[in-house]
Structures are given as structure tokens and as C-alpha cells.
C-alpha positions, 0 to 999 in steps of 0.5 A: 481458543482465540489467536492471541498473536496479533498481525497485521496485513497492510494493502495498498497500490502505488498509485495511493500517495497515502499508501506512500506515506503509510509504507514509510512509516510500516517498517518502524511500526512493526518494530515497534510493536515487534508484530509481523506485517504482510505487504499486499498489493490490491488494485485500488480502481478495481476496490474503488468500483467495487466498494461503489467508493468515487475517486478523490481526484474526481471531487474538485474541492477535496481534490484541492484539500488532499494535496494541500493534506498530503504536503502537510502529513509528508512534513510533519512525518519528515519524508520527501514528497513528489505529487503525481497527477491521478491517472498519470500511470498504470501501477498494475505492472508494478503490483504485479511484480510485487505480488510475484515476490513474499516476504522479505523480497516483496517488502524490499520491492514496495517500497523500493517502488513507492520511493522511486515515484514518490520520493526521487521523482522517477519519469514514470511517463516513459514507457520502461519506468519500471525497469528503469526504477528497478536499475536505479533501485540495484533491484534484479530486472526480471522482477518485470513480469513476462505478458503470462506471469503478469496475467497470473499475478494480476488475477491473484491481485484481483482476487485478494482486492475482492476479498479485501473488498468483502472483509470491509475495505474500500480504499488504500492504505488499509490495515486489517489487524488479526488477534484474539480471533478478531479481524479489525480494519483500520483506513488511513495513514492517520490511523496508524496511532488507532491500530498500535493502540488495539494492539497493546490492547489485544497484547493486555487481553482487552 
């Protein structure tokens, strides 16, 4: 018999400001819809490679209308919003460390994360950033992984990024919705409102 009780797996890296967005707006879905949701940490260059996908910001004229799309989704969904210039840092220590983390622990720290880059503007071109953010945060400091729990952490990153890649991903944020024995993806913080709705329809037995 099919699993009639849906979930929901958003992935996403801290370097996607639409992943920033989505994470905003994760919490109040899943209450929502009263519907358990898995944060998980992909490595979105790596996903980006694999998926032959090119990076947004290497394409002039959607470079130009993506900023100007991200202003106009963070007022219509009332969050604040900092832009951070493509390759201005490396978030793999940052997924790392969420990665080490489950459930509740690991929510609490991706969003801590994606508000202190995103939201308050942290230095992220200073060399501690990270523990900077998790004492800004009140986040303990050994969430910043040693050079070992960093390598393991990093290879089980890549390897749910490899079988996000083969269930159909090709970017953040995405949210891959299980129920009624189905796997559904959906891409996009604009898709959102799509995924809700196949859920009460998976909830009805459509």
C-alpha cells in the first residue's frame, strides 16, 4: 500500500539568496499544511556541474533581471534583504556544519545562517565569519567543524547533492514532496503555492 503521509525535503545552500528566501517562508508552510519538512544541505556548484546547469550570474542579462526579481520577491514577502556578489564566499563550511546537526538543531542553524548573510548583512569577507555569525547568533561555537568532521560531513553533502541530482534536481531552492508512493519536485521559491496545493491533493487521494 502507497505512503499516504506526505513530506517534504527542502535543499538548499547558503549561497542561493532564492534558497534565503524559500527558508523564510519553510517554517509557516509546514505549519500550515501541518507537514514534516527535512532541511538538507546540498552543494549547489557541485549540483550546477552535474546537472550541465550554468550559474545565473554568468549570464549578463539574467544576472541583471534576477537582482532586480530578488528586491521585488523579498518586498512582496516582507523579509529584508542584502545582496551578496556570486562568489564572495565559500558556504561549504557553513553546510558542513549544518549538515552535522538533525532535526530541530539543524533547522535552527540554517536559518540562523542564511539571516545572519542575507538579513543582517554579516562581514562574510572576514576569514571567521562563521563563528562570528554563530556568536551573533547565541549558536554554540563548536558547530565550526574540525578539518576531519569537516571532510566527513562535506562527502555526505556531496553525495545527498548526487542523489538529488539523480532524483531530477538541478538548482536551489528545491523541494522534493513524498506521498501516496510518489516522489514530486518542485524548484523555486515561486513554487511554493504549486507544492501546497498537491499536497492537499495527495491529503483528498487525488
Amino acid at each position: 500500500m502507497a505512503d499516504e503521509t506526505p513530506s517534504i525535503q527542502f535543499c538548499f545552500d547558503y549561497i542561493s539568496p532564492y534558497s534565503y528566501l524559500a527558508a523564510t517562508q519553510v517554517r509557516t508552510l509546514a505549519e500550515r499544511l501541518d507537514i514534516p519538512v527535512t532541511w538538507q544541505p546540498l552543494n549547489l556548484p557541485r549540483l550546477i556541474k552535474l546537472s550541465g546547469n550554468l550559474p545565473p550570474s554568468t549570464i549578463r542579462n539574467k544576472a541583471r533581471y534576477l537582482l532586480r526579481d530578488l528586491k521585488q520577491m523579498a518586498a512582496h514577502l516582507n523579509v529584508p534583504f542584502h545582496m551578496i556578489l556570486p562568489g564572495a564566499f565559500d558556504s561549504r563550511p557553513a553546510i558542513a556544519a549544518t549538515q552535522a546537526l538533525n532535526g530541530a538543531d539543524r533547522e535552527e542553524m540554517a536559518r540562523a545562517v542564511f539571516d545572519g548573510l542575507w538579513a543582517d548583512g554579516i562581514d562574510y569577507g572576514r576569514e571567521d565569519w562563521l563563528p562570528a555569525l554563530l556568536a551573533a547568533k547565541g549558536l554554540p561555537a563548536d558547530r565550526v567543524l574540525d578539518a576531519d568532521a569537516y571532510s566527513q560531513q562535506m562527502q555526505a553533502i556531496n553525495d545527498a547533492t548526487a542523489a538529488a541530482h539523480k532524483a531530477g534536481a538541478f538548482g536551489a531552492p528545491t523541494f522534493f514532496l513524498q506521498g501516496m508512493g510518489r516522489r514530486q519536485l518542485f524548484w523555486g521559491v515561486d513554487r511554493m503555492n504549486y507544492l501546497e496545493r498537491v499536497v492537499a491533493q495527495i491529503r483528498a487521494g487525488q
